[in-house]
C-alpha positions in Angstrom: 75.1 125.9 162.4 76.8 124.4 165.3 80.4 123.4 166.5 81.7 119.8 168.3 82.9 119.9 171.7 87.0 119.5 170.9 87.8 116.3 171.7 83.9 114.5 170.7 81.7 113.8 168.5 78.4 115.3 170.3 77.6 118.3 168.5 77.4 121.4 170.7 74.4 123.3 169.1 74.1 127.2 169.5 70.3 126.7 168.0 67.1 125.8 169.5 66.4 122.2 168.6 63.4 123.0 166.5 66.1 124.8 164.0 67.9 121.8 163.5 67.0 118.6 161.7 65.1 116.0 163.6 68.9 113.4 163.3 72.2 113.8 162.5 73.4 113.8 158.9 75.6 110.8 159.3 75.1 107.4 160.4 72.6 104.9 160.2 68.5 105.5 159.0 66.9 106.7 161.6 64.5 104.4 163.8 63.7 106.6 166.7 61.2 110.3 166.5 62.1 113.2 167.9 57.9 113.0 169.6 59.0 109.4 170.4 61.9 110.5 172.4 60.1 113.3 173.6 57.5 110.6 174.9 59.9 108.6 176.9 61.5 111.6 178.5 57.5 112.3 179.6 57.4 109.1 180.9 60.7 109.1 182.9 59.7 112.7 184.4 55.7 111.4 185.3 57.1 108.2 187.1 60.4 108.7 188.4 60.5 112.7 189.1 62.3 115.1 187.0 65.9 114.6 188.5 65.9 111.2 186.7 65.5 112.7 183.3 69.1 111.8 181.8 70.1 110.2 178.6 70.7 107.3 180.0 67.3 106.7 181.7 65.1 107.9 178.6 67.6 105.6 176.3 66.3 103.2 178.7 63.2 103.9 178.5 63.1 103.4 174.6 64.8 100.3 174.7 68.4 101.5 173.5 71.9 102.9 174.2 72.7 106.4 175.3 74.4 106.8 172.8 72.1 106.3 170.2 70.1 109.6 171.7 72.5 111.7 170.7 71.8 111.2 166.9 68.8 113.1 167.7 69.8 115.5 170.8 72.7 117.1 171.5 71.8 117.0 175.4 69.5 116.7 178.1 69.0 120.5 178.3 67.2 119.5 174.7 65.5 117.0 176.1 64.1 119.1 178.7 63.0 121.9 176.1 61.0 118.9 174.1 59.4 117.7 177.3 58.2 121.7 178.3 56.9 122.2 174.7 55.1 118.7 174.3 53.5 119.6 176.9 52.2 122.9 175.8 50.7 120.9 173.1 47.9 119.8 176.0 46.7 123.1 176.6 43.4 123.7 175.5 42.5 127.0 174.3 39.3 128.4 173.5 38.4 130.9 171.2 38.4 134.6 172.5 34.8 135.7 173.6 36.0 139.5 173.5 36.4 139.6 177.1 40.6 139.6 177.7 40.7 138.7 181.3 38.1 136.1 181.0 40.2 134.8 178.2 43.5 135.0 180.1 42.2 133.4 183.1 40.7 130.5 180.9 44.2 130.0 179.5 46.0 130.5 183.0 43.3 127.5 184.0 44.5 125.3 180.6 47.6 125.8 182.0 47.1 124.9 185.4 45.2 122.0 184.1 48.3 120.6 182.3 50.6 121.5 185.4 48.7 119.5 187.5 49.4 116.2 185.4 52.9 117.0 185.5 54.4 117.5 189.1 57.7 118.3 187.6 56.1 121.2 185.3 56.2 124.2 187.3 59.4 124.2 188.3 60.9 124.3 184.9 57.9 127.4 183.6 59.8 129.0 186.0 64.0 127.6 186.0 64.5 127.4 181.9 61.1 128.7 180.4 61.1 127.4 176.6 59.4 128.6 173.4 59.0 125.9 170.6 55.9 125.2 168.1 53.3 124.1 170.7 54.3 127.4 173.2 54.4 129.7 170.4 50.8 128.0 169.3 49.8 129.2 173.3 51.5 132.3 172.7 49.8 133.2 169.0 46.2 132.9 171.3 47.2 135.1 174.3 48.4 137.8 171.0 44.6 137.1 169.7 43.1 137.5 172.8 45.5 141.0 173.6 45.1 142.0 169.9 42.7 145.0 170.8 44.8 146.2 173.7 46.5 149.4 173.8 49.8 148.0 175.2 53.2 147.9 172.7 54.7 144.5 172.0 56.5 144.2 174.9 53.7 144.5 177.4 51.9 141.9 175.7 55.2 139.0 175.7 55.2 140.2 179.5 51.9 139.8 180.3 52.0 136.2 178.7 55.3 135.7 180.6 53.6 136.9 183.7 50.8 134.2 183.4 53.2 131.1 183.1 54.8 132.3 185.9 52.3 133.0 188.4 50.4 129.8 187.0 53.6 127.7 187.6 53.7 129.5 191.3 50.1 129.1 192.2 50.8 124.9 190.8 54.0 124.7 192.9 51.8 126.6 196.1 49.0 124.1 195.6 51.1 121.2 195.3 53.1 122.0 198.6 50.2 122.5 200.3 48.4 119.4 199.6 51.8 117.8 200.4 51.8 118.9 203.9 48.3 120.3 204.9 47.6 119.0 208.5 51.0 120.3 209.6 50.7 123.7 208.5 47.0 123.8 209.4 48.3 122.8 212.9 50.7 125.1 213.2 48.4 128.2 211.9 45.9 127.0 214.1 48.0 127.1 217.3 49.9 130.5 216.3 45.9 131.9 215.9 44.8 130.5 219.2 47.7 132.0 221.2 46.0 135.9 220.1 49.4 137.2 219.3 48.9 137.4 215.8 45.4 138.8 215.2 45.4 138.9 211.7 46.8 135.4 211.1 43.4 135.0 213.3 41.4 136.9 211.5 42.3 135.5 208.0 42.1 131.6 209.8 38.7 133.0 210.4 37.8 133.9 206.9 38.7 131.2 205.7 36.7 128.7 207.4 33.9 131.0 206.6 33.8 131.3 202.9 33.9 127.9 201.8 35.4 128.8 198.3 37.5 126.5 196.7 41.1 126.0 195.7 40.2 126.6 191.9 37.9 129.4 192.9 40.6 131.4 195.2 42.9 130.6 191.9 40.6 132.3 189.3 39.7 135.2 191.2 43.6 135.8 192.2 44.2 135.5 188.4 41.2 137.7 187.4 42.3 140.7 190.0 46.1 140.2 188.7 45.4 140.1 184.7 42.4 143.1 185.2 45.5 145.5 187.0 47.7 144.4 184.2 45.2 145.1 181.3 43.7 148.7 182.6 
């Protein structure tokens, strides 16, 4: 099931961490959860940033020795996987109303929703995109809510793969946005008065006019996307 690295003890597992028992074989009784572990390395990632997920820090976290983590995970691309699925476990899905794209865009928004809590989120839907039992309990909806569609099985894993991504993009777009929006509004604003760029103008413009919302630009941007994929 998986081989040691020559020269240690960590095991070097081929498998995703769901297919491999929750501790090692050998040692003490356990005292620490994979959901526990998972929990700190939540916590680390929600107050600290996603660059200071390490063993070290989430052993920290919980109390104990790095060491001691990896009776449970081999590394801390498993910790990340456990951190992407927990929090796939947050998404809230509805049942299908028969309407596909209304459906999609409801999950896109679920996911959004759980984005949003987690600044560090979107960049790892997109980097190192993970399937364990909360992603495949996302996925098993999007199949429900897709079940009447004409489209092979293919279509339908890339139109669910399509979703995270663009969700994750929109999130990251948002987030940079609201990071740095007098600067950029500046900018545009100056680059519009100038009358070089009409169109920059015209969209400035259109923009002040409508009065529609960040969540309501998302939706419709997902409803035009997932209506071209579907028909």
């Amino acid at each position: 099931m998986f081989a040691k690295t020559e020269g240690s003890d960590v095991a070097d597992y081929d498998e995703p961490i769901w297919l491999r028992p929750e501790r090692a074989a050998t040692g003490r009784p356990a005292v620490r959860s994979r959901p526990e572990i998972t929990a700190a390395a939540l916590a680390v990632a929600d107050g600290k940033g996603l660059e200071m997920v390490s063993m070290r820090n989430v052993a920290a976290e919980l109390g104990t020795g790095a060491a001691s983590l990896y009776r449970y995970v081999s590394s801390r691309d498993d910790l990340l996987d456990l951190m992407v699925d927990a929090t796939a476990g947050d998404i809230r899905l509805e049942p299908p109303t028969g309407d596909p794209v209304g459906d999609l865009v409801a999950v896109g928004e679920g996911m959004y929703a759980v984005m949003a809590r987690h600044r560090w989120l979107p960049e790892l839907v997109l980097t190192r995109p993970s399937l364990g039992p909360n992603g495949v309990r996302v996925l098993d909806h999007v199949l429900e809510v897709l079940e009447d569609h004409s489209g092979d099985g293919a279509a339908k894993l890339e139109i669910f793969a399509l979703l995270n991504a663009v969700v994750a993009t929109f999130a990251l777009n948002e987030r940079a946005a609201a990071d740095r929006p007098r600067q950029a509004v500046a900018y545009l604003g100056h680059v519009a008065a100038t009358g070089d760029h009409p169109r920059i103008a015209a969209v400035l413009s259109d923009l002040a006019a409508a009065k529609v919302s960040v969540e309501e630009r998302r939706k419709a941007a997902l409803t035009k996307l997932l209506s071209g994929l579907l028909n």
